[in-house]
N, C-alpha and C positions, 0 to 999 in steps of 0.2 A: 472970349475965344480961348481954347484949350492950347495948351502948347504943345511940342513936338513930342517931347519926355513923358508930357502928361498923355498922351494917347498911347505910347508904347512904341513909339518910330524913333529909331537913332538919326542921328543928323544925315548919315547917309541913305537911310529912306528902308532900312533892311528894320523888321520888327524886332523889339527889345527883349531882353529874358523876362521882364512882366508879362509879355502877352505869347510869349512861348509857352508858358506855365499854362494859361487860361484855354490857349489853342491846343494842348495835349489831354487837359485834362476834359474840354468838350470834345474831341477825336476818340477818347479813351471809351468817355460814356456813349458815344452814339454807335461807336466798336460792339461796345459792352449789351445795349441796348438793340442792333443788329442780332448778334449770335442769340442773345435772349429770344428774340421772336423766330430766329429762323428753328435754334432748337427746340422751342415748345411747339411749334409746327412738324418738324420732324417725328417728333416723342407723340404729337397729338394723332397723327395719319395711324399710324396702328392699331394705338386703339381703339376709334372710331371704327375701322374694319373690322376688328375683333368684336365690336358691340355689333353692327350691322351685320355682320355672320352669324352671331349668336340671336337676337330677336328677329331678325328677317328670314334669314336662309334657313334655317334649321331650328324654325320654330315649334314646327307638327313634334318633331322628335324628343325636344325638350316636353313639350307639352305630354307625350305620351307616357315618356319616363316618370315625370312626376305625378300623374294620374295612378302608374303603377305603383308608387314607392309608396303611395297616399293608403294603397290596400291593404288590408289586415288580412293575414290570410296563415290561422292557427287550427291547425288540424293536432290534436291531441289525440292518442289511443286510450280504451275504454280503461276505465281504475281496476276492471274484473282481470285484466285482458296477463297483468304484470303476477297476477293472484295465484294462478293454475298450473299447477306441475306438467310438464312434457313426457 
């Protein structure tokens, strides 16, 4: 059986600066480990809207854009054309 000292309880029954140490620094990480997901959650919702705007809402538009940008479209005047006095 463990003793009093050895669990981290003072004789008066209040916990010891051993397990204050072990109790802040799992508070610390599960703090740490909180904020972490609540922010990556925060940071994630935008862009997901931002992708779902762009591939769902306003696909036709994208799609047209890039069909035109795909065209070649070179109209040069004739080599005579630069030749001939006015």
């Amino acid at each position: 059986m463990r003793r009093r000292y050895e669990q981290g309880i003072k004789w008066s029954g209040t916990p010891s600066n051993a397990t204050r140490g072990t109790h802040s620094k799992r508070s610390i990480f599960r703090r740490t480990l909180f904020l972490m997901v609540v922010c990556g959650v925060l940071m994630f919702i935008p862009l997901g809207w931002k992708l779902w705007d762009i591939a769902i809402v306003h696909q036709e538009e994208y799609q047209k854009a890039a069909a035109q940008q795909q065209k070649l479209d070179l109209s040069y005047p004739p080599a005579g054309q630069h030749l001939r006095p006015e």
